[in-house]
PyMOL Python script that loads the backbone (N, CA, C, O; Angstrom):
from pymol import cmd

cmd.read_pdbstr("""\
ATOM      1  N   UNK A   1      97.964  67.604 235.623  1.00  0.00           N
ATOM      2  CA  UNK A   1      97.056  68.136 234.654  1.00  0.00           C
ATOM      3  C   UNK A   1      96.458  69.416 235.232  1.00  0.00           C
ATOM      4  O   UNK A   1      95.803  69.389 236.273  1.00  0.00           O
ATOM      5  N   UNK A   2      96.640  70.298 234.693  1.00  0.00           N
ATOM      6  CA  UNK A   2      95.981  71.838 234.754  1.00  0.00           C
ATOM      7  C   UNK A   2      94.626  71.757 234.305  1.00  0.00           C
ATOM      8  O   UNK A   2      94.196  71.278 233.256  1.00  0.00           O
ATOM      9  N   UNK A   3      93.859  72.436 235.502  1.00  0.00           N
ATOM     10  CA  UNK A   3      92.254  72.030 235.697  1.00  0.00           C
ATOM     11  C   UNK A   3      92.001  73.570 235.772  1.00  0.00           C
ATOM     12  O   UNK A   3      92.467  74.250 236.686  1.00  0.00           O
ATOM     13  N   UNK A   4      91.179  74.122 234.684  1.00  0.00           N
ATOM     14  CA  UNK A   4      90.846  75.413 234.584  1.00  0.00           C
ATOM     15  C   UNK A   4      89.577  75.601 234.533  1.00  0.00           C
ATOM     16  O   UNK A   4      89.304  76.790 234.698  1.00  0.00           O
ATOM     17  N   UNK A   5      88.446  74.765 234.334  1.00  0.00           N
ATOM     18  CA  UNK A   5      86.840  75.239 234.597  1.00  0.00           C
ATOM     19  C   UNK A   5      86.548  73.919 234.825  1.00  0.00           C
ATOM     20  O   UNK A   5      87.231  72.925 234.580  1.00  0.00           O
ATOM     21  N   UNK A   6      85.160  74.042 235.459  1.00  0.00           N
ATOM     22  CA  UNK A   6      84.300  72.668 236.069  1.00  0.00           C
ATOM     23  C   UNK A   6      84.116  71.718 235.156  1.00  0.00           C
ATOM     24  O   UNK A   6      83.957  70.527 235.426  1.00  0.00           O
ATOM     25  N   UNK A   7      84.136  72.429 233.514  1.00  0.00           N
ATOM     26  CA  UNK A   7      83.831  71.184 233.074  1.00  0.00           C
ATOM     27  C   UNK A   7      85.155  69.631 233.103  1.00  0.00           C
ATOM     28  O   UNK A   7      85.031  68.413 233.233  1.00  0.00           O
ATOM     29  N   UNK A   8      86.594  70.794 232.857  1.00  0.00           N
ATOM     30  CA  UNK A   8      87.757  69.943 232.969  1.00  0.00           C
ATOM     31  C   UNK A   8      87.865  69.198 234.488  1.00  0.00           C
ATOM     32  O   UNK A   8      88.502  68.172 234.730  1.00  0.00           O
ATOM     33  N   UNK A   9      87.169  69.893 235.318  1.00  0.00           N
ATOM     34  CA  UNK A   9      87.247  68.655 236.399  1.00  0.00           C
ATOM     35  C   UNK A   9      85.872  67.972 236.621  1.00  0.00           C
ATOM     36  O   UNK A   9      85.533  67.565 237.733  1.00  0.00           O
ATOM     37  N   UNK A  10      85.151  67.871 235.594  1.00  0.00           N
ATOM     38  CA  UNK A  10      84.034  66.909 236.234  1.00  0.00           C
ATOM     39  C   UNK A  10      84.273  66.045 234.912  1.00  0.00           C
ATOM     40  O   UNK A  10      83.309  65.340 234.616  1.00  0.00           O
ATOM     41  N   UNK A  11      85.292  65.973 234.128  1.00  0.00           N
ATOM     42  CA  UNK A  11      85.818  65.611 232.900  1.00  0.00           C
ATOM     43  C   UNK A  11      86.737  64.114 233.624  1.00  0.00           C
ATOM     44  O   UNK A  11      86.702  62.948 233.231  1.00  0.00           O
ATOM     45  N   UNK A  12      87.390  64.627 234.610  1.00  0.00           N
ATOM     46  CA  UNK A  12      88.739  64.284 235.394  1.00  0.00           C
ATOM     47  C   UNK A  12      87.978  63.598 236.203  1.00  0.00           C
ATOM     48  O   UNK A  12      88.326  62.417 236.199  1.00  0.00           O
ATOM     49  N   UNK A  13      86.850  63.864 237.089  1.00  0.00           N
ATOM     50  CA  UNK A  13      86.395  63.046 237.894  1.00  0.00           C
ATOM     51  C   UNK A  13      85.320  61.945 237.698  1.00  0.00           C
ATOM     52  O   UNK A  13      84.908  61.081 238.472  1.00  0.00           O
ATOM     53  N   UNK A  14      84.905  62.338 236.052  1.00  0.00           N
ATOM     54  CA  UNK A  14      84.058  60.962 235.167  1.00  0.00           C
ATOM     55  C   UNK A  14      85.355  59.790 235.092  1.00  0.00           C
ATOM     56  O   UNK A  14      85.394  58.745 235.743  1.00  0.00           O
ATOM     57  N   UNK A  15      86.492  60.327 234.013  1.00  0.00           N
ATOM     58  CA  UNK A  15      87.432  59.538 233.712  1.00  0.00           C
ATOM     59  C   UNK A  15      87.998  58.196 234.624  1.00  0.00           C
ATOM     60  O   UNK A  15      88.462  57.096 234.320  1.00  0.00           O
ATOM     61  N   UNK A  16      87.647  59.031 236.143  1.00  0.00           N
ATOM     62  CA  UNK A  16      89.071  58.445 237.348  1.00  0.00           C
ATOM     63  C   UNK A  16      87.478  57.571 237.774  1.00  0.00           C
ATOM     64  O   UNK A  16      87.753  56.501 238.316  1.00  0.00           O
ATOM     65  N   UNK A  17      86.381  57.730 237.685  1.00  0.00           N
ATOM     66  CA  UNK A  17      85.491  57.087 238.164  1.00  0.00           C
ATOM     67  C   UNK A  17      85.131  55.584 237.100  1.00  0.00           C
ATOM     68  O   UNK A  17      84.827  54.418 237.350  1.00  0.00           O
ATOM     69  N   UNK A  18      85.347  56.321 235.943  1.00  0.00           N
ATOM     70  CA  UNK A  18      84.967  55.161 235.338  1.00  0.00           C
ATOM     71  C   UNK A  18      86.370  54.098 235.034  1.00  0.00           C
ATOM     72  O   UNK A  18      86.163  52.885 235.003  1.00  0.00           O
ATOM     73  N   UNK A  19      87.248  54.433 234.899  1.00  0.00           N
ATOM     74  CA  UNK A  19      88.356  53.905 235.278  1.00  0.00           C
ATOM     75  C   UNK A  19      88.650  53.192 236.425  1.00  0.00           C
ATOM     76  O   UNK A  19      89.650  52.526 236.156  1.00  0.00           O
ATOM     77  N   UNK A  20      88.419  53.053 237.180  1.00  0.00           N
ATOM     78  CA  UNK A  20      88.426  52.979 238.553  1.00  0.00           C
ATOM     79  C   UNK A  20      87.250  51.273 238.604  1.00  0.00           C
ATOM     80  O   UNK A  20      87.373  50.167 239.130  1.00  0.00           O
ATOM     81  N   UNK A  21      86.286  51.895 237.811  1.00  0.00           N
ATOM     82  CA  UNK A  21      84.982  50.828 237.841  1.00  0.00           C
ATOM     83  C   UNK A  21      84.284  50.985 238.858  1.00  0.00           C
ATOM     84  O   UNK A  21      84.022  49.999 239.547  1.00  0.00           O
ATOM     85  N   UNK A  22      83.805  52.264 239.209  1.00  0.00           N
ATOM     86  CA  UNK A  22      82.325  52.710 239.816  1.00  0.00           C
ATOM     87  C   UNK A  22      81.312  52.998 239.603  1.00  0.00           C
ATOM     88  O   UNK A  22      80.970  54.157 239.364  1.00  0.00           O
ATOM     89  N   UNK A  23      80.636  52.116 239.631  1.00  0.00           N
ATOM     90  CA  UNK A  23      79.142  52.742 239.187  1.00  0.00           C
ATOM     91  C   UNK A  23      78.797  54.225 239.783  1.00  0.00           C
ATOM     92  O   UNK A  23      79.279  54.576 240.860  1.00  0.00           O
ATOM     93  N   UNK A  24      78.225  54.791 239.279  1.00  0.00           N
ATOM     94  CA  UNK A  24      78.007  56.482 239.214  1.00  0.00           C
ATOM     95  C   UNK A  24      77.155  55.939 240.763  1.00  0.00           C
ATOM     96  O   UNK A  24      77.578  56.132 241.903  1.00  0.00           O
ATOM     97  N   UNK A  25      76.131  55.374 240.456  1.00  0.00           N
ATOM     98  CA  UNK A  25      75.266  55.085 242.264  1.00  0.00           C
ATOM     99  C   UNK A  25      76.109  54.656 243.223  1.00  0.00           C
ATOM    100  O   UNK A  25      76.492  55.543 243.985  1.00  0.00           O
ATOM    101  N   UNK A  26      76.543  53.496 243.432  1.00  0.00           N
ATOM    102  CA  UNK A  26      77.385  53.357 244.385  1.00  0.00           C
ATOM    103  C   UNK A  26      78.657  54.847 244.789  1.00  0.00           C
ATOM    104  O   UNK A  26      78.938  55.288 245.903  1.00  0.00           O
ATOM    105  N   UNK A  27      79.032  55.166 243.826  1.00  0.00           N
ATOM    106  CA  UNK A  27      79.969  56.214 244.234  1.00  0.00           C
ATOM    107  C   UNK A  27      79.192  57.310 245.488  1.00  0.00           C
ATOM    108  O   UNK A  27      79.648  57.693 246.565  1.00  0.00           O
ATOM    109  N   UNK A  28      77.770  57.618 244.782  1.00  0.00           N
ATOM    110  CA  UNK A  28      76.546  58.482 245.432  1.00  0.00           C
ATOM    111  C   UNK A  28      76.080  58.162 246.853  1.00  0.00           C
ATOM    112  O   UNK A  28      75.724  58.922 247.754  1.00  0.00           O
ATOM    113  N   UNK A  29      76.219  56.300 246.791  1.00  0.00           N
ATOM    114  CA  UNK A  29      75.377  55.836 247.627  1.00  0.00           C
ATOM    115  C   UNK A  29      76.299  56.186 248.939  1.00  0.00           C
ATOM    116  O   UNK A  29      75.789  56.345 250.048  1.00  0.00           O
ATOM    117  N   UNK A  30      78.150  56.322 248.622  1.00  0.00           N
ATOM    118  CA  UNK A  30      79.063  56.471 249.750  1.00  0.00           C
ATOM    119  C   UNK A  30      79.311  57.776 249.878  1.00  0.00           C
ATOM    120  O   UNK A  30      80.273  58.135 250.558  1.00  0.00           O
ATOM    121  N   UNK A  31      78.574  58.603 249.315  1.00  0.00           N
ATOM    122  CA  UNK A  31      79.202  60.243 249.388  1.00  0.00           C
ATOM    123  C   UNK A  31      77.707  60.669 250.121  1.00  0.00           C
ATOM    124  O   UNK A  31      77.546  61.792 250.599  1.00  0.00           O
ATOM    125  N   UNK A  32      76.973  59.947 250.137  1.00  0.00           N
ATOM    126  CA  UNK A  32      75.547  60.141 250.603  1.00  0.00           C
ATOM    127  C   UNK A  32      75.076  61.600 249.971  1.00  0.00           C
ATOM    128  O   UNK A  32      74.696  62.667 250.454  1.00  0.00           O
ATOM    129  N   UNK A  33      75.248  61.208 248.960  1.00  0.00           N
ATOM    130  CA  UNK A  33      74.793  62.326 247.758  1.00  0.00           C
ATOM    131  C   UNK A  33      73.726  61.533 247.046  1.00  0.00           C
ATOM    132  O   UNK A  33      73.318  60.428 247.405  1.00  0.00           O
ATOM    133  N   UNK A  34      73.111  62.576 245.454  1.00  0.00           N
ATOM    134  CA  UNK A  34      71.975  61.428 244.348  1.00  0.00           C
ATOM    135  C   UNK A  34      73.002  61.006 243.445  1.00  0.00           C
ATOM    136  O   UNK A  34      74.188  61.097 243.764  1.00  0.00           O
ATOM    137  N   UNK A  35      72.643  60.563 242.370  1.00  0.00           N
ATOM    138  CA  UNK A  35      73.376  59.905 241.201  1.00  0.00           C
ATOM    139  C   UNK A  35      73.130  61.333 240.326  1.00  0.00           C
ATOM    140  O   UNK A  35      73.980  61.303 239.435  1.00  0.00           O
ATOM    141  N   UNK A  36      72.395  62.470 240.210  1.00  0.00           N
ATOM    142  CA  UNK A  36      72.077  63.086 239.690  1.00  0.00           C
ATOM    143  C   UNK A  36      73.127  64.435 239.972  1.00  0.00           C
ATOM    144  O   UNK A  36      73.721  65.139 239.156  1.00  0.00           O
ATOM    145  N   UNK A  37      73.104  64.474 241.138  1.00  0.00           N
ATOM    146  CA  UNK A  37      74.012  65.548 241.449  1.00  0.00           C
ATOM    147  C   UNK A  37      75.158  65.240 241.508  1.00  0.00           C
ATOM    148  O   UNK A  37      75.877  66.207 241.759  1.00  0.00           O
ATOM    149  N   UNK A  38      75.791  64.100 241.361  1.00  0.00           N
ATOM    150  CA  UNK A  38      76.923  63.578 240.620  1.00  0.00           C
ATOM    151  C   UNK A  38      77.248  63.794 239.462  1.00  0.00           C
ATOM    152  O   UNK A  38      78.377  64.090 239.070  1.00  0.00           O
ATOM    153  N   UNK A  39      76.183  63.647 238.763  1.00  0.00           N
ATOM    154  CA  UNK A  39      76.263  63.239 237.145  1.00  0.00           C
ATOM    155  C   UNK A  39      76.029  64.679 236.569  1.00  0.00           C
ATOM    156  O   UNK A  39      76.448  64.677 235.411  1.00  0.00           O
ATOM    157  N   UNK A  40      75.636  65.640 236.839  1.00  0.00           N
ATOM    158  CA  UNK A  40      75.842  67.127 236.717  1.00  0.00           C
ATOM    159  C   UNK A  40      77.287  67.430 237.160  1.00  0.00           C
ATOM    160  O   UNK A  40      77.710  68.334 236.439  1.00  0.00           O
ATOM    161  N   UNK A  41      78.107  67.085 237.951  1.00  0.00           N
ATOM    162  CA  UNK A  41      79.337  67.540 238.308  1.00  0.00           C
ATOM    163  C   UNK A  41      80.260  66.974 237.242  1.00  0.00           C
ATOM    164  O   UNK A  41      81.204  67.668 236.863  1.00  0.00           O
ATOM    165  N   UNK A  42      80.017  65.511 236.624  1.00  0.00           N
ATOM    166  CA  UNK A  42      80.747  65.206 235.994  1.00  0.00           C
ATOM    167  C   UNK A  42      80.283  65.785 234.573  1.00  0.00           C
ATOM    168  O   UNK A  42      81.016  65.621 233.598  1.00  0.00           O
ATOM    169  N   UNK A  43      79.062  66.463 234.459  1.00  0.00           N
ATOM    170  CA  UNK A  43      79.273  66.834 233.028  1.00  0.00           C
ATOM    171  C   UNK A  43      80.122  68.432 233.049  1.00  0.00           C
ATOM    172  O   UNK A  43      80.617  69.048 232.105  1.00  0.00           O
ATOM    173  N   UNK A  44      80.057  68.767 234.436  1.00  0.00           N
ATOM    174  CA  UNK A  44      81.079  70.334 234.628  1.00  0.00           C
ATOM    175  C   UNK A  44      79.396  71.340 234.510  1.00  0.00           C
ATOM    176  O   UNK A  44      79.352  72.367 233.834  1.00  0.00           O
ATOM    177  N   UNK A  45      78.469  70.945 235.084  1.00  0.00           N
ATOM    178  CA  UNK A  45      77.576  72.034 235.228  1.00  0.00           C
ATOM    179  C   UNK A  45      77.974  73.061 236.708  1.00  0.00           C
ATOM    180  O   UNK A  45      77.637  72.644 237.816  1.00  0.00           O
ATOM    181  N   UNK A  46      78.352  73.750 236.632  1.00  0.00           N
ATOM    182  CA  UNK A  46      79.005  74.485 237.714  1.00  0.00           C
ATOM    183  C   UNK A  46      77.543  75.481 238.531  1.00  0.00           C
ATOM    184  O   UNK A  46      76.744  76.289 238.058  1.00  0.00           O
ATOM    185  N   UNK A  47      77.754  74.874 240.018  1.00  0.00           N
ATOM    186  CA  UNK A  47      76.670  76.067 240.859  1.00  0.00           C
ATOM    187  C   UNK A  47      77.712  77.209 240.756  1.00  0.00           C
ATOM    188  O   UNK A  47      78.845  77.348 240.293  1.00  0.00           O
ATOM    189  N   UNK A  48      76.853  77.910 241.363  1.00  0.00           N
ATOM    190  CA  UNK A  48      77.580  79.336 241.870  1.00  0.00           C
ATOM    191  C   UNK A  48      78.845  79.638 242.138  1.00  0.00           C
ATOM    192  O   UNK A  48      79.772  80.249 241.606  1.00  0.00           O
ATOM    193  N   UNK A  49      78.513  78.731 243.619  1.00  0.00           N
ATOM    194  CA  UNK A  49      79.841  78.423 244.254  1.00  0.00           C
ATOM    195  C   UNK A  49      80.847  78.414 243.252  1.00  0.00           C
ATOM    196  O   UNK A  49      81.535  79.360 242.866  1.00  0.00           O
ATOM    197  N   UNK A  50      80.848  77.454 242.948  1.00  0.00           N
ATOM    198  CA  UNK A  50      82.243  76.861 242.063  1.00  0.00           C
ATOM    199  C   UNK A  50      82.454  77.717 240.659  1.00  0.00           C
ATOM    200  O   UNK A  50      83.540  77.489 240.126  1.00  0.00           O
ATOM    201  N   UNK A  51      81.653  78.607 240.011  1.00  0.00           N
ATOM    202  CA  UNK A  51      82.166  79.349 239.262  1.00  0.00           C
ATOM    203  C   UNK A  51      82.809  80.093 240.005  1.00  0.00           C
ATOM    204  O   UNK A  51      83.966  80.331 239.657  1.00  0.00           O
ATOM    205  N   UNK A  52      82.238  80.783 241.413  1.00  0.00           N
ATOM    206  CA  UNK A  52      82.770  81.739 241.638  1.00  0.00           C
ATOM    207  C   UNK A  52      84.166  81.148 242.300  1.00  0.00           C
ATOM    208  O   UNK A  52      84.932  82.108 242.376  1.00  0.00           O
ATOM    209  N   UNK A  53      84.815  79.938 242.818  1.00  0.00           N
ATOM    210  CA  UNK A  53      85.937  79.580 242.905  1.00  0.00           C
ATOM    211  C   UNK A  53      87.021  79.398 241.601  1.00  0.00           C
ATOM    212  O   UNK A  53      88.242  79.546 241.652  1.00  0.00           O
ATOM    213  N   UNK A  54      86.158  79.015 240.365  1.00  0.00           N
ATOM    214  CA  UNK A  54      87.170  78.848 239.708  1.00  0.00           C
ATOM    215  C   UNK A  54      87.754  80.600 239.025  1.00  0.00           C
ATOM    216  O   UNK A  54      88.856  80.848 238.537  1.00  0.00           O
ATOM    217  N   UNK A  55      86.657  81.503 239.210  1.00  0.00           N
ATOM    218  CA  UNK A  55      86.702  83.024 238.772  1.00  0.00           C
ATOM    219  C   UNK A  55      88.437  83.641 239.986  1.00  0.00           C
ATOM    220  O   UNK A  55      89.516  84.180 239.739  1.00  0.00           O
ATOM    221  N   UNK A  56      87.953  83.282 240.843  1.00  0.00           N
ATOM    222  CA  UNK A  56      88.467  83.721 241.970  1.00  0.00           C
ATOM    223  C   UNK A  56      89.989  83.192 241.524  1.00  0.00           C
ATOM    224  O   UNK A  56      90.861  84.000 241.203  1.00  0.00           O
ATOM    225  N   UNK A  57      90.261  81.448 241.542  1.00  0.00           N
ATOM    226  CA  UNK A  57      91.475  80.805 241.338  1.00  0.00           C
ATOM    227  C   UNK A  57      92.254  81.845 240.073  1.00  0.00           C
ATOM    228  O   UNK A  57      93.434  82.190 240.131  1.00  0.00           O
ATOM    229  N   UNK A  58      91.293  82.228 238.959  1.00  0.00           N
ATOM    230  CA  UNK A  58      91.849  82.734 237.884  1.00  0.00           C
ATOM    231  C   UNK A  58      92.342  84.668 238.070  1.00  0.00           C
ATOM    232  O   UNK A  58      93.203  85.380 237.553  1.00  0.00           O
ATOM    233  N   UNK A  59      91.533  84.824 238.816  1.00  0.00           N
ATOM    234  CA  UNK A  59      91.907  86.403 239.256  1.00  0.00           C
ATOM    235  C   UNK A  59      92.784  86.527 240.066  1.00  0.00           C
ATOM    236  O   UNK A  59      93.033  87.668 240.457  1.00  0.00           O
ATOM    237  N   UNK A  60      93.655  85.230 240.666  1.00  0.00           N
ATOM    238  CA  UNK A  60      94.423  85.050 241.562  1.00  0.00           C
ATOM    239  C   UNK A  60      95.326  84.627 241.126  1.00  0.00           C
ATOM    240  O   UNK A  60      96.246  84.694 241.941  1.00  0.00           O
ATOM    241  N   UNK A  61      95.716  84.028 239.883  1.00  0.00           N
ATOM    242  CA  UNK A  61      96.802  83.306 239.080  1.00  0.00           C
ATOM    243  C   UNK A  61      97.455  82.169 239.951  1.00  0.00           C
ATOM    244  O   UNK A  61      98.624  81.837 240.147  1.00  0.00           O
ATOM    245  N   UNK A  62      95.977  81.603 240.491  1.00  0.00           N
ATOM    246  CA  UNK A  62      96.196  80.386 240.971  1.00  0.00           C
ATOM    247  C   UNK A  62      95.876  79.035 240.196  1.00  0.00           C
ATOM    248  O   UNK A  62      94.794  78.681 239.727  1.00  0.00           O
ATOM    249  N   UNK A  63      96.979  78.435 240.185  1.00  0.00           N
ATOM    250  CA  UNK A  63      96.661  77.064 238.739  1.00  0.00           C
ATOM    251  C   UNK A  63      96.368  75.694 239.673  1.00  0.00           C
ATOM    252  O   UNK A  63      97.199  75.015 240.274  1.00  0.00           O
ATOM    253  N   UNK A  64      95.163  75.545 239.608  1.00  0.00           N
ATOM    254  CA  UNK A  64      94.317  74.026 239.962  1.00  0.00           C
ATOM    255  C   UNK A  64      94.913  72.735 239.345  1.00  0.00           C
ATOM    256  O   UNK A  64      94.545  72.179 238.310  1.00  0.00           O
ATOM    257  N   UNK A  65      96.052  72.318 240.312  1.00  0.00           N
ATOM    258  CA  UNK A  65      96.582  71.014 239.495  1.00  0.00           C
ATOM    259  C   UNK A  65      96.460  69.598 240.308  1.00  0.00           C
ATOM    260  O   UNK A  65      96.831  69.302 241.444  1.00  0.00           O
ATOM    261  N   UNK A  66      95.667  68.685 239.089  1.00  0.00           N
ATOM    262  CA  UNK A  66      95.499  67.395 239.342  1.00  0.00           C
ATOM    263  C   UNK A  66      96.383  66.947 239.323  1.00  0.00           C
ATOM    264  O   UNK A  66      97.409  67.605 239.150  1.00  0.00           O
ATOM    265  N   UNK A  67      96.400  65.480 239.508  1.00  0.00           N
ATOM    266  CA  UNK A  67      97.400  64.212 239.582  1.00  0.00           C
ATOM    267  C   UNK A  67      95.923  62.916 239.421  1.00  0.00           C
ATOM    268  O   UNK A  67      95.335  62.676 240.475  1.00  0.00           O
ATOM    269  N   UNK A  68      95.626  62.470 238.640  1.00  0.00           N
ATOM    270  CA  UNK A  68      95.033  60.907 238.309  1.00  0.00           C
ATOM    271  C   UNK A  68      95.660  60.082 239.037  1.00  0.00           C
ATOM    272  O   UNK A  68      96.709  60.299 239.643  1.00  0.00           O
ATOM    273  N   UNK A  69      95.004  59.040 239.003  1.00  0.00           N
ATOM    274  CA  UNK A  69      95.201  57.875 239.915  1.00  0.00           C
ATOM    275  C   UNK A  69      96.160  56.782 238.501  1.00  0.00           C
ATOM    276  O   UNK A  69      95.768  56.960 237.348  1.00  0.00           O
ATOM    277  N   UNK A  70      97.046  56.003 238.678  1.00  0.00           N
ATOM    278  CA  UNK A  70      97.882  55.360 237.737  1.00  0.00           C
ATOM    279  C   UNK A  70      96.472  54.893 236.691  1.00  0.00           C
ATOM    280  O   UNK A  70      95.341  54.705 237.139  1.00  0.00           O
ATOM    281  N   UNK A  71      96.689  54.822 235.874  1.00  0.00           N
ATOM    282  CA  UNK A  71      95.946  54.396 234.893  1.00  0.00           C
ATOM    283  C   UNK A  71      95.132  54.787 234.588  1.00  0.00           C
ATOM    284  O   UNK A  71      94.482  53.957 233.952  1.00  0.00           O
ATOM    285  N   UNK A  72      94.386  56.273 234.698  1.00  0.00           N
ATOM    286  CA  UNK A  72      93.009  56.373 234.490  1.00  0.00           C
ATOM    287  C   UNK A  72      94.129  57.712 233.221  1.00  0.00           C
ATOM    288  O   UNK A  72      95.038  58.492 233.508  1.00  0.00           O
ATOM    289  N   UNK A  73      93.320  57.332 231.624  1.00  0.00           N
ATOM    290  CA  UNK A  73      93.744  58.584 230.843  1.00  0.00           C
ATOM    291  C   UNK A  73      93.650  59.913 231.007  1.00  0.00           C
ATOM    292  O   UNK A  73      93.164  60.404 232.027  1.00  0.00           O
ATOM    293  N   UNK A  74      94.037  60.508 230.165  1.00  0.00           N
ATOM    294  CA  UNK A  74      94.033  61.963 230.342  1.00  0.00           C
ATOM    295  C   UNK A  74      92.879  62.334 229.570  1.00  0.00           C
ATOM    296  O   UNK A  74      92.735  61.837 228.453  1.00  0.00           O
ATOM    297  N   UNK A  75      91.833  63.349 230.146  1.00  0.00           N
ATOM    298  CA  UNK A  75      91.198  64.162 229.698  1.00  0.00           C
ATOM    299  C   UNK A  75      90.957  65.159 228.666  1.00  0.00           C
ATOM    300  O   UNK A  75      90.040  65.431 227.891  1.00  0.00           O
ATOM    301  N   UNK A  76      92.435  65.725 229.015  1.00  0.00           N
ATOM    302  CA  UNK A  76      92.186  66.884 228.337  1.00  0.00           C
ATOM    303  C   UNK A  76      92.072  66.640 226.626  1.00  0.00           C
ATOM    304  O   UNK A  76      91.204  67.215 225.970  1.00  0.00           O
ATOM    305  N   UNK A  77      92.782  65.979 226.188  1.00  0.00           N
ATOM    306  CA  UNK A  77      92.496  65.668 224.556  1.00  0.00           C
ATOM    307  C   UNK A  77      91.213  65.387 224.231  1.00  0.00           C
ATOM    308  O   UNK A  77      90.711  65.939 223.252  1.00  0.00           O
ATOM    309  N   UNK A  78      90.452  64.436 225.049  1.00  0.00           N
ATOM    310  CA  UNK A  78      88.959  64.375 224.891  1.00  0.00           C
ATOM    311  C   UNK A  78      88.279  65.754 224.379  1.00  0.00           C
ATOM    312  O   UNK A  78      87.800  65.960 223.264  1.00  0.00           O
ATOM    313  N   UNK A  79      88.379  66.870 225.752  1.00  0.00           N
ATOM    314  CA  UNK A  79      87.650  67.859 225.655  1.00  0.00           C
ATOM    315  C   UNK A  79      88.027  68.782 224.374  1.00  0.00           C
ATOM    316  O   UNK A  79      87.494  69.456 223.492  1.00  0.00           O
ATOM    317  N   UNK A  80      89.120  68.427 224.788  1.00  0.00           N
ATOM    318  CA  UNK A  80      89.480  69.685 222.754  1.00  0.00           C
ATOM    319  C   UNK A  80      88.726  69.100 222.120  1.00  0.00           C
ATOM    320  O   UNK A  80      87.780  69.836 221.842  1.00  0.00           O
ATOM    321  N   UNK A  81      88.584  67.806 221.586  1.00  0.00           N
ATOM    322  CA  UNK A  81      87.863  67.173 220.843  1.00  0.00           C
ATOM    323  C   UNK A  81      86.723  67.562 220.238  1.00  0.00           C
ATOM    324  O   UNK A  81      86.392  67.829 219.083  1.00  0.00           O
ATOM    325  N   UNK A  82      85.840  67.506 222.026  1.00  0.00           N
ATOM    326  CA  UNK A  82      84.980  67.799 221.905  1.00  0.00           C
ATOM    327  C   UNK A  82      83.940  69.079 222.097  1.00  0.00           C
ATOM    328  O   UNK A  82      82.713  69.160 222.143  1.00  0.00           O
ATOM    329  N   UNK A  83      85.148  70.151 222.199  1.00  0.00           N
ATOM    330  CA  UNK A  83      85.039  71.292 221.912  1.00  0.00           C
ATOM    331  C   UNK A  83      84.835  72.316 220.507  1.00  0.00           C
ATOM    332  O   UNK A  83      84.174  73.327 220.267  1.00  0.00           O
ATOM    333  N   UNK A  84      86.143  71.126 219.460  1.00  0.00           N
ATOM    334  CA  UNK A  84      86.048  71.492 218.223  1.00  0.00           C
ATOM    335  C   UNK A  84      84.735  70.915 217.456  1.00  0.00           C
ATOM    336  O   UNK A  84      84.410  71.223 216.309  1.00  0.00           O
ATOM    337  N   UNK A  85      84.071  70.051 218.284  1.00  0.00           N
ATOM    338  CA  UNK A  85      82.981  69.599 217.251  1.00  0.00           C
ATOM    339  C   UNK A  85      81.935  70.062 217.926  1.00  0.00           C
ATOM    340  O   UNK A  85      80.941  69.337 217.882  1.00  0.00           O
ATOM    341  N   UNK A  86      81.837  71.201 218.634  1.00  0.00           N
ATOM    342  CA  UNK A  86      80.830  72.473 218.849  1.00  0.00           C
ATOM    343  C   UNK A  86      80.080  72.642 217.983  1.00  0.00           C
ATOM    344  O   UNK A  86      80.799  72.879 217.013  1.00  0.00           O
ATOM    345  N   UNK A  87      79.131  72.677 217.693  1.00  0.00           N
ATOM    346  CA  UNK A  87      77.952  73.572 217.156  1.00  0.00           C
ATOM    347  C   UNK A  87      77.972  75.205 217.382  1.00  0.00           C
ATOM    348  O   UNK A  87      77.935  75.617 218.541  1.00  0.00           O
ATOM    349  N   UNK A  88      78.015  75.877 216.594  1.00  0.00           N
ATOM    350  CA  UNK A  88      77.772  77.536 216.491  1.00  0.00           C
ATOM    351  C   UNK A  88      76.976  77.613 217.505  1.00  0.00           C
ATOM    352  O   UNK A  88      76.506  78.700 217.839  1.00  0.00           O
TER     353      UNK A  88
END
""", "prot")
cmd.dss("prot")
cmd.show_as("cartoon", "prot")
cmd.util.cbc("prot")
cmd.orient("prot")
């Protein structure tokens, strides 16, 4: 799966988490991270940093490709989804 902005991979890394059957805390409690700054990654709120990696990957015609873990669905149809039911 071709991963082109934070939100498609914090899309990818909700999916494989909840699939998986992790509670969002426990995942936190082993990354010794919050549940909060998790839960911003999985909605694709991007720091700096990582815009400026995914800017960089794209000015570079470098393509960010996943692989899921067996069974966890695909994303990307979600996000069209829920892209087309945008608000102006």
């Amino acid at each position: 799966m071709k991963i082109a902005t934070p939100e498609e991979l914090g899309a990818a890394m909700r999916a494989t988490r909840v699939a998986l059957d992790i509670p969002l805390a426990d995942l936190a409690g082993t990354l010794g991270t919050s549940s909060t700054m998790l839960r911003r990654q999985e909605q694709g709120k991007a720091t700096a940093a990582l815009k400026i990696l995914f800017a960089t990957l794209h000015e570079l015609g470098v393509e960010l490709i996943l692989e899921l873990p067996p069974g966890v669905p695909s994303v990307m149809s979600d996000l069209a989804t829920r892209k087309k039911r945008a608000r102006p």
